[in-house]
VEXDREN-2710 file (C-alpha; in Angstrom, 1 decimal):
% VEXDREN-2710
k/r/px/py/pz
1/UNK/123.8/73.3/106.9
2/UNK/126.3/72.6/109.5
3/UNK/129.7/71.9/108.9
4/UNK/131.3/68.5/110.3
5/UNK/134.5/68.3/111.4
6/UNK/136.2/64.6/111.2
7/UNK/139.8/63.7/112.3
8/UNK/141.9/61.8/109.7
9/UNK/142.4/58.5/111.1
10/UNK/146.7/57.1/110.9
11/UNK/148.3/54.3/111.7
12/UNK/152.5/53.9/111.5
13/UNK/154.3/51.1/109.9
14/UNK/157.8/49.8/111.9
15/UNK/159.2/46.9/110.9
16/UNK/156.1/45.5/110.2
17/UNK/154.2/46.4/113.4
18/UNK/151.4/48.4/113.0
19/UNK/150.9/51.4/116.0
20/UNK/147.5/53.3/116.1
21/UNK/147.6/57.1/116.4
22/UNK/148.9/58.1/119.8
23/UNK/147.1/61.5/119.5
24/UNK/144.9/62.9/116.6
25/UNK/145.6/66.4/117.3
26/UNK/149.5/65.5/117.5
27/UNK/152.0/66.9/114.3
28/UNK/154.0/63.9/112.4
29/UNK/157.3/64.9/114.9
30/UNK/155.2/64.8/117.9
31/UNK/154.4/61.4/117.5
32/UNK/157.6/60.7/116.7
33/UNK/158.3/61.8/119.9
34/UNK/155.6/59.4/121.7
35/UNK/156.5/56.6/119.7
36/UNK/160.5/56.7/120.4
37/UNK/159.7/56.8/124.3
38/UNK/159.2/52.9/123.7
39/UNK/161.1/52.4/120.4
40/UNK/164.4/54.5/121.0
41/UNK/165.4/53.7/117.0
42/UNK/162.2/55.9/115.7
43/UNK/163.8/59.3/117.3
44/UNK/166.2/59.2/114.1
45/UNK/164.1/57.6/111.6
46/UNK/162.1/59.1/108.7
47/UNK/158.3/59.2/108.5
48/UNK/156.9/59.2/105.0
49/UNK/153.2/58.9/103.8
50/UNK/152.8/55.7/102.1
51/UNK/149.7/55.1/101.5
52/UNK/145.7/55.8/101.4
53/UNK/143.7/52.7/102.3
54/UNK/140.1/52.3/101.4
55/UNK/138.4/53.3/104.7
56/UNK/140.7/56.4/104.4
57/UNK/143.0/55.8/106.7
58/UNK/146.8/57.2/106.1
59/UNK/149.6/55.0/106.9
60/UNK/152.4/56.5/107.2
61/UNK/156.1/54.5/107.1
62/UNK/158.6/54.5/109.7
63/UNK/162.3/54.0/108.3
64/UNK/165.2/53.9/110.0
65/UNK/168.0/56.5/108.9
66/UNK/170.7/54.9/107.6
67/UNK/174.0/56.0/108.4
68/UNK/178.1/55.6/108.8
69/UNK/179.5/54.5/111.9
70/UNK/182.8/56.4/113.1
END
């Protein structure tokens, strides 16, 4: 019996736009990274878990930090 390996399949949530993985292999902070090249406002947010759908994908939430100005 031979083992299988499969990649969990993720999508990210922000502001109700839905982005596919950039990289399977990548860590939650690496795609941060990836994703803030085009959406500067995702360097600073928060990436939670929010869900497991059906199919089994993860999606994962992308919040802004809220914060003080001055």
């Amino acid at each position: 019996m031979a083992l299988e390996i499969s990649l969990i399949k993720r999508v990210f949530m922000y502001h109700g736009t839905q982005f596919a993985d950039p990289g399977p292999s990548l860590s939650i902070q690496q795609v941060q990274d990836v994703l803030s090249m085009a959406h500067p406002d995702i360097a600073t947010a928060e990436i939670e878990q929010n869900e497991v759908r059906a199919d089994g994908t993860v999606v994962y939430n992308v919040r802004r930090k809220v914060g003080q100005k001055g």
